[in-house]
ZALUMDO-632087 format. One record per residue (C-alpha): residue in three letters; x, y, z; residue number from 1. Coordinates in steps of 0.25 Angstrom, whole numbers, always signed. Layout:
# residues N
ALA;X;Y;Z;NUM;
...
This chain:
# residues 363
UNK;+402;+287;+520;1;
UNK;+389;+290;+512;2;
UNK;+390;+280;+501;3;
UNK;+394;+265;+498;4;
UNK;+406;+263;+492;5;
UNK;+412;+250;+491;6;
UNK;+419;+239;+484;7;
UNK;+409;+228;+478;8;
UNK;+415;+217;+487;9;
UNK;+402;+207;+486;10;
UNK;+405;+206;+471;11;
UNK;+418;+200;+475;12;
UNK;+410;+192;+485;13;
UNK;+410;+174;+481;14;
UNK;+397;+171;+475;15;
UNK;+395;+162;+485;16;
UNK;+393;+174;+496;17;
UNK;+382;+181;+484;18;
UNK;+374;+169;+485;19;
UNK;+375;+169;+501;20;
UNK;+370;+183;+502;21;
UNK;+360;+178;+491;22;
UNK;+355;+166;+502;23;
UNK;+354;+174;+511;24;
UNK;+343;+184;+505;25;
UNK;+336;+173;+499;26;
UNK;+335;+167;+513;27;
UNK;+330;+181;+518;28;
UNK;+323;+183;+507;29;
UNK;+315;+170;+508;30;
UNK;+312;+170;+524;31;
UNK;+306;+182;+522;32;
UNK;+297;+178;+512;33;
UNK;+292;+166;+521;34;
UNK;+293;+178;+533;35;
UNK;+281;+185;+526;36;
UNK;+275;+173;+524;37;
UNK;+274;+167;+536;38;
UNK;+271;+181;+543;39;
UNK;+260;+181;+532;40;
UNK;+256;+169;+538;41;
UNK;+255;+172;+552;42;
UNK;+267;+164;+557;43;
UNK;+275;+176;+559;44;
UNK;+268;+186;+568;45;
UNK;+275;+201;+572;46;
UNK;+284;+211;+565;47;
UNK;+289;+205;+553;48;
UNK;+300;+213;+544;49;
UNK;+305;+206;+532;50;
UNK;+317;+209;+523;51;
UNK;+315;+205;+509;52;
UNK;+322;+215;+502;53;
UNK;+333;+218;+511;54;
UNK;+341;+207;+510;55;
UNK;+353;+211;+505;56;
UNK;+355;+220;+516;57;
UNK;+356;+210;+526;58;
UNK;+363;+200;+518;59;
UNK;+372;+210;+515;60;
UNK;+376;+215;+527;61;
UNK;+376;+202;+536;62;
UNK;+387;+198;+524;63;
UNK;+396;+209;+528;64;
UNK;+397;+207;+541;65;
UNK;+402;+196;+551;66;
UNK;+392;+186;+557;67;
UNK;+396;+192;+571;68;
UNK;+393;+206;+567;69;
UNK;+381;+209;+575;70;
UNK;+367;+211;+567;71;
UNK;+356;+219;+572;72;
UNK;+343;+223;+565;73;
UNK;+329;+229;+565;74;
UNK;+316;+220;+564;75;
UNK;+318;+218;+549;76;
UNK;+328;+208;+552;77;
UNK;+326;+193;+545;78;
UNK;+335;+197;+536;79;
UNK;+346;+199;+544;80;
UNK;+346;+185;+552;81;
UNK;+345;+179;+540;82;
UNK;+357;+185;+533;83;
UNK;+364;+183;+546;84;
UNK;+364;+170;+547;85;
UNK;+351;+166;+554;86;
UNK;+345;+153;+552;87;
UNK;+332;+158;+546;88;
UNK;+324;+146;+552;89;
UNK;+327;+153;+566;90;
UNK;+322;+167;+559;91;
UNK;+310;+161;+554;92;
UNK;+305;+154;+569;93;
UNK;+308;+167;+574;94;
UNK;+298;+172;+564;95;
UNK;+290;+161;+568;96;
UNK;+290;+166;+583;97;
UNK;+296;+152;+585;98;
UNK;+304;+148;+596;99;
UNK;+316;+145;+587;100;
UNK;+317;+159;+580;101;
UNK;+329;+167;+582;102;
UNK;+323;+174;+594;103;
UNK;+315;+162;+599;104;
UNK;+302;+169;+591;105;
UNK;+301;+181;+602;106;
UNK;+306;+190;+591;107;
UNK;+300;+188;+579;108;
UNK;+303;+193;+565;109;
UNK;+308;+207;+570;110;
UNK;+319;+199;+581;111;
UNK;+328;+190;+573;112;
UNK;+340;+187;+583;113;
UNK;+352;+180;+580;114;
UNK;+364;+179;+590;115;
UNK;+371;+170;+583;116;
UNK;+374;+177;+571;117;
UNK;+376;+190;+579;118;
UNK;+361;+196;+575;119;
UNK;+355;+204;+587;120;
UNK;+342;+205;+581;121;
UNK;+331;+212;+574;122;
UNK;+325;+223;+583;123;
UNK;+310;+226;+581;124;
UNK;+310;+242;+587;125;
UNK;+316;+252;+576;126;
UNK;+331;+256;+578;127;
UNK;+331;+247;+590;128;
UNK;+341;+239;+584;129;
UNK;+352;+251;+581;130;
UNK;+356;+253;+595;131;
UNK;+358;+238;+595;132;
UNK;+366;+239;+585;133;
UNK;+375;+250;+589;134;
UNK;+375;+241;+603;135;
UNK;+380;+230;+596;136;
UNK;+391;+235;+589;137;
UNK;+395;+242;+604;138;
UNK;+394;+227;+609;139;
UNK;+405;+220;+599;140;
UNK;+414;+233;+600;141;
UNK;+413;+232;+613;142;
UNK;+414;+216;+615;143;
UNK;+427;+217;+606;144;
UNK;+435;+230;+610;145;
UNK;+431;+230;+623;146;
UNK;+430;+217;+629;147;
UNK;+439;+210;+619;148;
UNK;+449;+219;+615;149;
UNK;+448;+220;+601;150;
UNK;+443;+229;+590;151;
UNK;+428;+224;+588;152;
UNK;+426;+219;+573;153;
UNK;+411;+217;+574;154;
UNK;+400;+226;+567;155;
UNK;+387;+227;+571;156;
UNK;+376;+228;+557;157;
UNK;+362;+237;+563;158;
UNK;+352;+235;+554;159;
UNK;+340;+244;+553;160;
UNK;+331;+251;+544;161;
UNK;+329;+264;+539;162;
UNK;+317;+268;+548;163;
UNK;+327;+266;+560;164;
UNK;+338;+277;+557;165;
UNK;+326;+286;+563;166;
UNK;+327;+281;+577;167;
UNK;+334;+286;+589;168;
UNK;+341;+273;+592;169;
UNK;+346;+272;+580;170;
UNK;+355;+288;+579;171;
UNK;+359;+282;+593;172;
UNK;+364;+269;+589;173;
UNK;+370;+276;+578;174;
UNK;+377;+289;+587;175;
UNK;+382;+279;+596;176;
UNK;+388;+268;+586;177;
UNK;+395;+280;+580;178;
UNK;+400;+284;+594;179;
UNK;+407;+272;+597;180;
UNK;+412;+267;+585;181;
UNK;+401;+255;+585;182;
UNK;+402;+244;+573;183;
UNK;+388;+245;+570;184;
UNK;+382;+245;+556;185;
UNK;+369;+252;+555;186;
UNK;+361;+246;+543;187;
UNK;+349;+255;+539;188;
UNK;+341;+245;+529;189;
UNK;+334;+257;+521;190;
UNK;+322;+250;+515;191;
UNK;+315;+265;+513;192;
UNK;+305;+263;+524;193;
UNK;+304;+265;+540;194;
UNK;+292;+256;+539;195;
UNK;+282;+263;+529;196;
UNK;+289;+275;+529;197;
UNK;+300;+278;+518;198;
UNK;+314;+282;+523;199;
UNK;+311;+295;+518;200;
UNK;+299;+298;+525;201;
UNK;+305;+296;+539;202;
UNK;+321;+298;+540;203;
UNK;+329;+310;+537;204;
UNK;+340;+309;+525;205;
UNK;+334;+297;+522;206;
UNK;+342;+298;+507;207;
UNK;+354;+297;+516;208;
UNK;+355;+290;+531;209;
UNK;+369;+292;+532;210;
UNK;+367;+303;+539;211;
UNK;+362;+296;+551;212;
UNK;+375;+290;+550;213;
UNK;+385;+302;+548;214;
UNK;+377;+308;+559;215;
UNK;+384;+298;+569;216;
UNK;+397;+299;+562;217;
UNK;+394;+284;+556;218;
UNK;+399;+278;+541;219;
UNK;+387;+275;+533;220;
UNK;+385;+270;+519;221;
UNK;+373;+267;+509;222;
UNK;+371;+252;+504;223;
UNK;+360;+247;+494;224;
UNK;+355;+236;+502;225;
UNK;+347;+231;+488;226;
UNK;+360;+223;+485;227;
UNK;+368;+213;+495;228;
UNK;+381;+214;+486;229;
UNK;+379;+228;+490;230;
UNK;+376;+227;+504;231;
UNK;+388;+218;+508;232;
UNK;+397;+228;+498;233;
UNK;+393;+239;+507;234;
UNK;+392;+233;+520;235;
UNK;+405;+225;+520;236;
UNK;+416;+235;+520;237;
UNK;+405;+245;+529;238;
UNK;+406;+235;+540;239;
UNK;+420;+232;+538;240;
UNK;+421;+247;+541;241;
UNK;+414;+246;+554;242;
UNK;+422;+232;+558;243;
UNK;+436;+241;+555;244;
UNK;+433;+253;+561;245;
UNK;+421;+249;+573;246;
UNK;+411;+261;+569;247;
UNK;+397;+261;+565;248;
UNK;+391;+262;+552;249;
UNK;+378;+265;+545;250;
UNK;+372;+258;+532;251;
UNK;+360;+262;+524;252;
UNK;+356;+250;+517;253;
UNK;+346;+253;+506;254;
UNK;+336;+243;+505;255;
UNK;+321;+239;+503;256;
UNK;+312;+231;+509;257;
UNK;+302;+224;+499;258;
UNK;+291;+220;+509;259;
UNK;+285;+231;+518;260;
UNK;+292;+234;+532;261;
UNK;+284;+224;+539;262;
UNK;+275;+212;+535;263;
UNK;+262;+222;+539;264;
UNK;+267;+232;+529;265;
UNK;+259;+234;+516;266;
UNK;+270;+242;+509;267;
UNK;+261;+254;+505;268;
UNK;+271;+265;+506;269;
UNK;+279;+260;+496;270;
UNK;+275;+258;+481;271;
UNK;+276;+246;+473;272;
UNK;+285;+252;+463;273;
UNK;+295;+254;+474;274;
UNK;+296;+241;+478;275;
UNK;+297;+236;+465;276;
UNK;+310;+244;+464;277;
UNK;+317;+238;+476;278;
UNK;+312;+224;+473;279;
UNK;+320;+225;+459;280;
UNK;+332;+227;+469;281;
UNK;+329;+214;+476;282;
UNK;+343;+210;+483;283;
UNK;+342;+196;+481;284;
UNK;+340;+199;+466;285;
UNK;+351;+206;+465;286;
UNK;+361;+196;+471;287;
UNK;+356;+185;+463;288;
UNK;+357;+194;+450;289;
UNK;+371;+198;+455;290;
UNK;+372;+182;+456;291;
UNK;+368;+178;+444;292;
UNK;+374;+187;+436;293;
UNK;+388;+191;+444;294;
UNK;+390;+178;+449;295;
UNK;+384;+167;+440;296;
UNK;+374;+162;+450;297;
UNK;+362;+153;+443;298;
UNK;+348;+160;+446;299;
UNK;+347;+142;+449;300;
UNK;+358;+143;+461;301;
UNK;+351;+156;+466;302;
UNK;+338;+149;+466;303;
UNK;+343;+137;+474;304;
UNK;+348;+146;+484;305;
UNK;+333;+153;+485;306;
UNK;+326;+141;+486;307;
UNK;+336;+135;+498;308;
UNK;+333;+147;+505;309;
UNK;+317;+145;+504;310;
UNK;+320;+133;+508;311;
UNK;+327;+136;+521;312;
UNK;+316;+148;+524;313;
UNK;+305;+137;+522;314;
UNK;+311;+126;+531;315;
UNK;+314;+139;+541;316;
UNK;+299;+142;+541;317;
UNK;+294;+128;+544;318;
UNK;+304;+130;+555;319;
UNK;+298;+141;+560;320;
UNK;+286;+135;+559;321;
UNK;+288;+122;+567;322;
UNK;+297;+130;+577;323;
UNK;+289;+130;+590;324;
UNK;+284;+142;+598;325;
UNK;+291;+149;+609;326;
UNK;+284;+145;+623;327;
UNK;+278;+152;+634;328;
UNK;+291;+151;+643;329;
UNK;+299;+161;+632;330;
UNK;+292;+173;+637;331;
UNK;+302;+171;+648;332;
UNK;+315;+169;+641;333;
UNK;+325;+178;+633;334;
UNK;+318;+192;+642;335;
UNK;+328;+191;+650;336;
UNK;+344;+187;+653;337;
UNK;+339;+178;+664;338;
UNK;+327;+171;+662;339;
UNK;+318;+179;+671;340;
UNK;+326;+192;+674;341;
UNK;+335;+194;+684;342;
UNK;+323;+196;+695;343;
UNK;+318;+184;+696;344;
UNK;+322;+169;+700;345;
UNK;+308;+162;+694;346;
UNK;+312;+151;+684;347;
UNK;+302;+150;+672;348;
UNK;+296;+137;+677;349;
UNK;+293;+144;+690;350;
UNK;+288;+155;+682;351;
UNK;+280;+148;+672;352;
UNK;+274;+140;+685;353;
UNK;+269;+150;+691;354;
UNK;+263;+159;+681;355;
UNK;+247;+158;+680;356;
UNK;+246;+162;+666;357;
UNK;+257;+150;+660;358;
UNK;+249;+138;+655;359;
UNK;+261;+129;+654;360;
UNK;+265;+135;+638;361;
UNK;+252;+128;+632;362;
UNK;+247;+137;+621;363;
């Protein structure tokens, strides 16, 4: 399967669900502009990857799939909590380094975690996240079939972007999801450019990455990921098919980024003209045109909804802000099962006490 070739089911969709998915990118959409600002600003140090432009893709996909679907990413990944449910005041302390962020601030902008909303994370090594993937869907296969008897109807969505389908771990994720009949979705976002580098540049038949899927005998379709309606119209019946059937697919979602791969990244290796072309294509433009003009939305409602959402992103950043610091005694948590490991009996108190270098926690 080359091509896309569906029905236009999110035309049929209430308007109700249009203006959700359109929340939902403005709430991305808004926390990333207050992202850049505040990592402008010094309070957000590290990596920092932000998704305006790519909205739709994550929008899209989240809304075609179950909340207990497992969700796993690369380090571009606010966009992805977000859309799945994740209380963007949590997102924003993480951000923050606090201790109330999604991973009590020891992951930062590249580690957003949430459990609850089946979301293992955004993975800061390149492909790392593909084996992950690909051992998730073995996990809820197994859990199901296995353990309870039943035919597993969980599927796993493994995002990654175009510079990753060049990895090792990523053809071995892929040969062996193929080889067991794994429900895993391999999502390449395909915003042009491994870092500075154009797609072209670095990957073999580029102008078609199917063929790294035919190569493991695995379904694969082409999505332009510049439109929500069009993701979920894509995305919907592919992971239907990988719920019915229990066997991996492979998704080149065609997107863009408008700002450069990281905050660091001047963006010289692409011309103005170019990035001009994508903005024209914004996603969340083409929703509310779709809106205004399909569904009799007023450019006032969609407003309203906009400036609620800045709201929420303001109050999450004062949040952040007033949201204290991890303390010294979280170096010796969450490193292992056990407090300490399994060699050793020392309690932290007893550990803290006797270590010449502890001042207490004073700063």
């Amino acid at each position: 399967m080359t091509t896309l070739s569906h029905p236009a089911i999110a035309e049929s969709l209430p308007t109700e669900t249009l203006l959700g998915w359109l929340r939902d990118m403005y709430l991305i959409r808004e926390f990333e502009i207050r992202t850049m600002q505040a990592y402008q600003n010094k309070k957000i140090g590290g990596f920092c990857h932000v998704y305006i432009g790519q909205e739709a893709v994550a929008v899209g996909c989240v809304a075609a799939t179950r909340n207990n679907d497992p969700l796993v990413t690369a380090y571009r990944d606010h966009g992805h909590g977000l859309a799945r449910g994740m209380d963007p005041k949590y997102g924003m302390a993480e951000m923050f380094g606090k201790l109330a962020g999604c991973a009590k601030g020891k992951g930062g902008s590249m580690h957003f975690f949430d459990a609850a909303n089946s979301m293992y994370g955004g993975h800061g090594i390149v492909g790392a996240q593909t084996p992950l993937g690909a051992g998730l869907a073995f996990a809820t296969k197994y859990e199901d079939e296995v353990m309870g008897g039943g035919k597993s109807d969980k599927v796993t969505l493994c995002f990654l972007g175009d510079g990753a389908v060049n990895q090792g771990a990523f053809h071995e994720a892929m040969n062996l999801a193929g080889l067991f009949d794994l429900p895993v979705i391999f999502i390449v976002e395909n915003n042009g450019y491994s870092m500075g580098t154009a797609i072209e540049r670095g990957t073999t038949m580029a102008h078609d990455l199917g063929a790294k899927a035919r190569a493991n005998g695995i379904d694969h379709i082409t999505i332009q990921g510049m439109d929500v309606m069009s993701v979920y119209d894509g995305m919907k019946p592919f992971v239907d098919q990988c719920r019915e059937n229990s066997r991996p697919g492979f998704v080149d979602m065609q997107t863009y980024r408008f700002k450069g791969h990281s905050m660091s990244d001047p963006r010289k290796y692409r011309t103005k003209d170019e990035e001009a072309q994508y903005e024209a294509q914004d996603p969340i433009g083409r929703l509310e045109h779709v809106l205004k003009t399909q569904r009799d939305v007023a450019d006032a409602d969609m407003e309203s909804i906009y400036d609620a959402q800045k709201k929420i992103v303001r109050e999450t950043v004062e949040f952040a802000e007033n949201a204290p610091a991890p303390g010294f005694d979280e170096l010796y948590k969450d490193v292992y099962v056990e407090p300490f490991g399994p060699w050793t009996g020392t309690s932290l108190p007893e550990m803290l006490a006797n270590d010449p270098n502890y001042n207490g926690g004073a700063r």
